[in-house]
C-alpha positions in Angstrom: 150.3 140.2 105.3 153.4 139.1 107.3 152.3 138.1 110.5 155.8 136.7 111.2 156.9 140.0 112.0 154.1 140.4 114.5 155.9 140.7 118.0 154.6 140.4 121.5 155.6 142.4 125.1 155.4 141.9 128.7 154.9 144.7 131.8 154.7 143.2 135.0 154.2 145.4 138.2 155.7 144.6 141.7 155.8 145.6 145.4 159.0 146.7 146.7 159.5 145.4 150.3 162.4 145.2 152.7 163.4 141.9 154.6 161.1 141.6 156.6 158.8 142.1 154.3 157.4 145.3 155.4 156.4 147.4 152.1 158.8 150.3 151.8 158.4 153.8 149.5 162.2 153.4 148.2 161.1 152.7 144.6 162.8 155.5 143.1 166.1 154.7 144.9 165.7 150.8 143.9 165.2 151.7 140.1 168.2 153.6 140.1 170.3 150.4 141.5 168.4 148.6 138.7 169.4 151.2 136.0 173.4 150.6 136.9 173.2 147.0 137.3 171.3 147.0 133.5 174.0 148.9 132.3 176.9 146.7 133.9 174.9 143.6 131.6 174.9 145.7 128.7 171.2 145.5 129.3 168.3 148.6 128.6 167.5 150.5 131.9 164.5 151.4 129.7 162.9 148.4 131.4 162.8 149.2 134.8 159.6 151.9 135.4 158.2 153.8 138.4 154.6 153.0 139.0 151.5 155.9 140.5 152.7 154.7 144.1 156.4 155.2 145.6 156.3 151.1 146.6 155.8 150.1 143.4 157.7 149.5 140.3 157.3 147.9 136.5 159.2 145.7 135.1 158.9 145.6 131.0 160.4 144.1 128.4 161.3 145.2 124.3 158.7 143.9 122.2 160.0 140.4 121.0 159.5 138.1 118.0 157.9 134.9 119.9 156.7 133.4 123.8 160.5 132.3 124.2 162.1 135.2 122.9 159.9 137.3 125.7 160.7 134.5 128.6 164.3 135.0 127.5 164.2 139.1 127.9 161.4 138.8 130.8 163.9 136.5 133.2 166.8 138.5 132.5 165.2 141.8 133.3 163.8 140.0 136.1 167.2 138.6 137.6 168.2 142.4 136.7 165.7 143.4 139.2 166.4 141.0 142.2 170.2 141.5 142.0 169.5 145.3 142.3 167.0 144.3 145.4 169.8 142.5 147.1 172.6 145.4 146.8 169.8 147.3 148.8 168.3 145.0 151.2 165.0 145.3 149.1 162.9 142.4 147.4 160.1 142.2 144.8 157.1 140.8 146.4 155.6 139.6 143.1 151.6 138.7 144.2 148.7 140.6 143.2 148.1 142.3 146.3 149.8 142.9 149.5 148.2 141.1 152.0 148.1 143.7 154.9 147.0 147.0 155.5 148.6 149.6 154.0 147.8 153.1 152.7 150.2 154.2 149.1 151.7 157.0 148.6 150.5 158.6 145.6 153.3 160.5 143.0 152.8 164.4 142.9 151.9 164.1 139.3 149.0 165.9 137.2 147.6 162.4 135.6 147.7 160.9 138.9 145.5 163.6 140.2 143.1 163.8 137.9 142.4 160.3 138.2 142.0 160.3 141.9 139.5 163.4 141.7 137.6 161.7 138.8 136.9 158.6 140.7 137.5 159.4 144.3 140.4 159.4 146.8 139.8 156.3 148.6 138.4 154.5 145.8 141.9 155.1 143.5 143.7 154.0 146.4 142.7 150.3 145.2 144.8 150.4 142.2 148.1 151.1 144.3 147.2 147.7 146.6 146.8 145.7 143.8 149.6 144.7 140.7 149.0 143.1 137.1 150.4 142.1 134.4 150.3 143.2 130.9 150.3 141.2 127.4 150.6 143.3 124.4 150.1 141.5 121.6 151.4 143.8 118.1 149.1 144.3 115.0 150.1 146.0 111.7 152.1 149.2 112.3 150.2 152.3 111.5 146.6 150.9 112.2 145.8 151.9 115.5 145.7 155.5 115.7 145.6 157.9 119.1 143.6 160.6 117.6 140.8 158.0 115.7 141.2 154.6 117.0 141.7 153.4 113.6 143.5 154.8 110.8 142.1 155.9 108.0 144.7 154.7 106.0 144.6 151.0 107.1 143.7 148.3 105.0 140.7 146.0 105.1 143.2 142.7 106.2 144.6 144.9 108.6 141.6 146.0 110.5 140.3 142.6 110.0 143.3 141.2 112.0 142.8 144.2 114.9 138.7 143.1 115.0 139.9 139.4 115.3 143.2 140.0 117.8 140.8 142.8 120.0 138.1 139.8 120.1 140.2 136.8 120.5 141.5 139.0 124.3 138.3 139.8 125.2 136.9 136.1 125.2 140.1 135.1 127.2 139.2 137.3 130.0 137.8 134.8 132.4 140.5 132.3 131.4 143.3 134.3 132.4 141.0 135.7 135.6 141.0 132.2 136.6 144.5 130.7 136.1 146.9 133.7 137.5 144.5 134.3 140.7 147.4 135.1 143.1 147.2 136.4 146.4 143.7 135.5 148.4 144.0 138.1 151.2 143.7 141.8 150.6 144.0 144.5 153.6 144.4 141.3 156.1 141.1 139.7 155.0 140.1 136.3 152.7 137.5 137.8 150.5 137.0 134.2 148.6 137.4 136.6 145.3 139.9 137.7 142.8 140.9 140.5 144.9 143.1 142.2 141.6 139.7 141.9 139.6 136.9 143.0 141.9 138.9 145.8 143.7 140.1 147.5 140.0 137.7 147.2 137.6 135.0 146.6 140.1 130.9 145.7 139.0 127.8 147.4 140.2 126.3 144.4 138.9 128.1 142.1 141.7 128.9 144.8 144.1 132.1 144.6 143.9 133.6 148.3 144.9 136.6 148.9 143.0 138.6 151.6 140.9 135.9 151.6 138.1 132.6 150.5 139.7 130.4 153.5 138.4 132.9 153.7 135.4 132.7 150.5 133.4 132.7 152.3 129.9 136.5 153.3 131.5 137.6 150.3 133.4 135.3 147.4 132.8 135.1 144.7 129.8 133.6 146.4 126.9 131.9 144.4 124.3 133.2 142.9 121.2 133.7 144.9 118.3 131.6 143.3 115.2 132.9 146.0 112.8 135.8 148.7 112.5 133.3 151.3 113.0 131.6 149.5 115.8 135.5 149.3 117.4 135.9 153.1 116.5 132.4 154.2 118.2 133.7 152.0 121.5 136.9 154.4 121.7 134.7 157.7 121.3 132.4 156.8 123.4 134.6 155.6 126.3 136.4 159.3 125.7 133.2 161.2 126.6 132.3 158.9 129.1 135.5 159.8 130.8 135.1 163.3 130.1 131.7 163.7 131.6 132.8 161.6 134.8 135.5 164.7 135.1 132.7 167.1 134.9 130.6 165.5 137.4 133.5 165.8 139.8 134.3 169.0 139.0 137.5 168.7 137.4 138.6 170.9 134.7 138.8 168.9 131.0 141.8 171.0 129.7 143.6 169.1 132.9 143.5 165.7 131.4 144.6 167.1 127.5 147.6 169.1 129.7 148.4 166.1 131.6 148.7 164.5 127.7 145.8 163.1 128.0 144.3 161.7 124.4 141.4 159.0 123.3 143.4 156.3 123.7 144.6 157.5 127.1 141.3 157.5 128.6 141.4 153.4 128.9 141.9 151.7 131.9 139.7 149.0 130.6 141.2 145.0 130.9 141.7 145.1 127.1 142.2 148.1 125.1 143.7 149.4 122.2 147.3 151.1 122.8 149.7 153.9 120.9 152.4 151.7 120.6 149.9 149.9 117.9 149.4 146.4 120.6 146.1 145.1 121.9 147.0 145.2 125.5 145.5 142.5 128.0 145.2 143.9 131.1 143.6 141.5 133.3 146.4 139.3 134.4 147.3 139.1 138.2 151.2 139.5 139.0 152.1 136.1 139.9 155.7 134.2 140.0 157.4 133.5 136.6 155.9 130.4 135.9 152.5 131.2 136.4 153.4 134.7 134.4 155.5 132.4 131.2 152.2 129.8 131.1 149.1 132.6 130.5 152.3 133.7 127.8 151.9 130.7 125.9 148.5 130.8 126.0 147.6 134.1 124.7 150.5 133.3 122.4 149.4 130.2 120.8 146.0 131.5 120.4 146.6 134.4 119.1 149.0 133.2 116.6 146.1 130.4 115.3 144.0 133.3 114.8 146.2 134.9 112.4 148.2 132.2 110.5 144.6 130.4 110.1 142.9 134.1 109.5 140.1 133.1 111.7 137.1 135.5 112.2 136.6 135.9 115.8 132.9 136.4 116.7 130.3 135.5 120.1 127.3 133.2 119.5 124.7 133.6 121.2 124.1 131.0 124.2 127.7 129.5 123.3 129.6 129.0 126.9 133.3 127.8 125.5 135.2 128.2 122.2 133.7 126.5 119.1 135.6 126.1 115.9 134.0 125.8 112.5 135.7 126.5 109.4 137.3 130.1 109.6 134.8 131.3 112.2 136.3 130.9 116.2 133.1 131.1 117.6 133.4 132.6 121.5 130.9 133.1 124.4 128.5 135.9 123.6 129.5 139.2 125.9 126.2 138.6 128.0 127.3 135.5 129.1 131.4 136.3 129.2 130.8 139.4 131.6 127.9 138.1 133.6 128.2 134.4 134.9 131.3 133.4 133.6 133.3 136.7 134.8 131.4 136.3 138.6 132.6 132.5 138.3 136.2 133.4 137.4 136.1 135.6 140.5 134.5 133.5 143.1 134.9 129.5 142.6 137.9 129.9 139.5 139.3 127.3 137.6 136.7 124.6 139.9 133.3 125.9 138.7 132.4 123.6 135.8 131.8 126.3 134.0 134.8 127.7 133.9 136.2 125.0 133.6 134.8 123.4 130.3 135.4 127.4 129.0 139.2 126.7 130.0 139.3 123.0 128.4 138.3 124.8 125.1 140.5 127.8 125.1 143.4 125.0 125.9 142.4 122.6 123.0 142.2 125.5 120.2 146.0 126.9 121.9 147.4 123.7 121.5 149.7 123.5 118.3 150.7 119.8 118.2 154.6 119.3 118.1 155.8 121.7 119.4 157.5 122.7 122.8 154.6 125.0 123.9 152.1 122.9 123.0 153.2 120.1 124.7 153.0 122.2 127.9 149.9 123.2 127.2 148.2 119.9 126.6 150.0 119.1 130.4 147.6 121.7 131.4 144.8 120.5 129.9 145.5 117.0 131.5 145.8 118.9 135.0 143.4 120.9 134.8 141.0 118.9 137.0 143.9 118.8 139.9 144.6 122.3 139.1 145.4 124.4 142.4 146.1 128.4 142.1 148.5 129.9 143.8 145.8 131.4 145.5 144.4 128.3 146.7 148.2 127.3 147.4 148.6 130.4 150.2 145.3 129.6 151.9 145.8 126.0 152.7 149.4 127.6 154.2 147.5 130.7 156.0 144.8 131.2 158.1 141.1 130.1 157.4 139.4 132.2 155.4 137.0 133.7 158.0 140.3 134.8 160.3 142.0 138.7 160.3 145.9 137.5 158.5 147.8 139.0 161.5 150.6 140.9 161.1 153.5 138.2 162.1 151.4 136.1 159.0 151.4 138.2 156.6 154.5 139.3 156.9 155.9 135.4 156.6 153.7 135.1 153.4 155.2 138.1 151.9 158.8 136.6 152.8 157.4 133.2 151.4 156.5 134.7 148.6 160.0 137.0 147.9 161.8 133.4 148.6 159.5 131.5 145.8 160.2 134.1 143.1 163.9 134.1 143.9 164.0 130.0 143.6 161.7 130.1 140.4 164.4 132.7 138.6 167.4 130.4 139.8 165.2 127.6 137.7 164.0 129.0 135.2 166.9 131.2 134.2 168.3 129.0 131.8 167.8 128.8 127.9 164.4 128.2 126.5 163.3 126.9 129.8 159.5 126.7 130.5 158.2 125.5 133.9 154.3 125.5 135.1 153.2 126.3 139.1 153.8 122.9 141.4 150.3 122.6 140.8 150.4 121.8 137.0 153.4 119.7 137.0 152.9 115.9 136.7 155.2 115.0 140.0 153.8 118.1 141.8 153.5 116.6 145.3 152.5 119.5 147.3 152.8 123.4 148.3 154.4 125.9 146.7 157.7 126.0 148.6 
């Protein structure tokens, strides 16, 4: 099997704001500045998307061979986007949540609707104030399949390499929780918690109220897949778990299949499997371009270990950080992974010990010696100890986390925030450049700006 050819993808969402850094419902009009200036740069205008809310946009990339290739595509689309913003008078705001109130406008479109009547109005509303970003990571073409998960037709090493690739990003999860944790406040308040994480896929567990509280089969961290037809009964049983969530709110199934609805469609989960035959890891915060190219090289490098090395990705009981031996990766067990170590990831981050001897793991088996990413990587390893968030960043700039952000605040911190973006493109917009946060460089002396 050629895993050479095996490519990798980027969406990231953003806020649309005007100078002040008010949020503004001109999406529509700002994509079409971005489709003309693509075209003027012989670039795609494929790459610039409309999101479920009119102040929010998508900004993707083609698949690409490696981590640089996608930095390379991902900062020119990006540049793309902020030139466009400028011929308007409109920014990208690039943190995972706006940190005032606001209320979305929802598109008038039949997916949309559905959604918002399966899980509730006010509740769907969460997914508008918060934006990710999304790693697809390709496996062998023709084995994922929208109508049965997995094909038929597929091969024993290729469903081996989906088990191991859909594994391998579900024991990430709290690593990449933890390290692109953006924005602290959400709707003018500190929470002290991953806002993007709690307020989409939510936990009855934690009480967390988000998108997919009472629907984890839909929108929470499902378990690992031991077999093909363990992977396969996950899919099906996530489908009627949606299904029976729109009969409980009384809305009409032939709605969802007209709105093109499918099996695969029904996933709104942090890793699922995707039509376009990727693993998609969906649990990243938006977060400036450095944070964004470092959790690249990270899922990269591991994933690409996993393959070359064809590793069998599997949980061990009791096992809190990632243990190799032989061909086996061995991970935390799901128990642990979506219990302590996900509510850690979303309260204390990268300085609970736990996390971070999980993180000091995951960074050892990414590290490929000699080259360019993993020299960055074992930077990060070294830092880790000093290692500040861009969340943490904001606070010690903002109010104390008991206080209301007030309006004159969070307006500066969305300006801050436009600004930072804008400096990290002008940087990082040269060849084969990679840059980590101020926080993870070696001469990082202070805040973010």
């Amino acid at each position: 099997m050629n895993f050479l050819k095996r490519r990798i993808g980027l969406e990231q969402e953003f806020f649309i704001v005007d100078e002040t850094g008010a949020l503004t419902e001109s999406a529509d009009e700002f994509l079409h500045c971005c489709h003309e200036v693509a075209v003027e740069n012989n670039r795609s205008p494929e790459y610039f998307v409309t999101e479920f809310v009119k102040s929010m946009v998508e900004i993707n990339t083609p698949p690409c061979k490696s981590g640089m290739e996608l930095a390379r595509e991902y900062l020119q689309n990006l540049k793309i986007a902020v030139t466009a913003g400028k011929k308007m008078g409109l920014r990208l705001y690039p943190l995972s949540s706006y940190p005032l109130h606001i209320m979305p406008v929802i598109r008038d479109k039949l997916n949309y609707h559905i959604q918002a009547r399966t899980v509730g109005y006010e509740r769907f509303l969460h997914a508008g104030k918060c934006t990710g970003t999304h790693i697809h990571l390709e496996v062998s073409p023709g084995v994922i399949s929208d109508r049965v998960a997995v094909s038929y037709n597929s091969t024993i090493p290729e469903q081996e390499e989906l088990l191991n690739i859909y594994n391998l990003a579900t024991a990430l999860d709290s690593a990449l929780i933890s390290l692109a944790r953006a924005c602290p406040f959400y709707e003018g308040q500190a929470i002290g918690l991953a806002s993007h994480t709690i307020r989409y896929r939510g936990s009855e567990k934690f009480g967390w109220e988000g998108v997919y509280t009472h629907l984890q089969p839909v929108g929470g961290l499902m378990p690992y897949a031991h077999c093909v037809e363990g992977l396969v009964e996950q899919q099906f049983a996530r489908f009627y778990a949606w299904l029976e969530a729109m009969d409980k709110a009384g809305v009409e199934r032939h709605l969802f299949f007209d709105a093109g609805g499918s099996l695969l469609k029904s996933a709104w989960n942090p890793v699922r499997l995707n039509k376009l035959g990727t693993v998609e890891i969906r649990c990243i915060d938006s977060n400036y371009p450095s944070v964004t190219l470092a959790v690249i090289l990270l899922i990269e490098n591991a994933a690409r270990r996993v393959r070359y090395e064809k590793l069998k990705v599997r949980p061990a009981k009791g096992l809190q950080v990632f243990e190799l031996d032989g061909q086996s990766l061995w991970v935390p067990d799901f128990e642990y992974l979506n219990g302590d170590l996900l509510y850690a990831a979303a309260t204390e981050g990268v300085k609970h010990p736990k996390v971070k001897s999980y993180l000091d793991s995951i960074l050892e088996f990414a590290i490929i010696d000699g080259t360019k990413e993993g020299k960055y990587l074992l930077e990060m390893r070294e830092k880790l100890d000093n290692y500040t968030t861009i969340e943490t960043e904001i606070l010690q700039k903002f109010s104390p986390t008991v206080a209301e952000l007030s309006q004159e605040e969070g307006l500066r911190l969305v300006r801050d925030a436009c600004d930072k973006l804008e400096q990290e493109l002008s940087l990082l917009d040269r060849k084969d450049v990679f840059i980590f946060p101020p926080s993870l460089s070696p001469t990082s002396t202070g805040s973010p700006n």
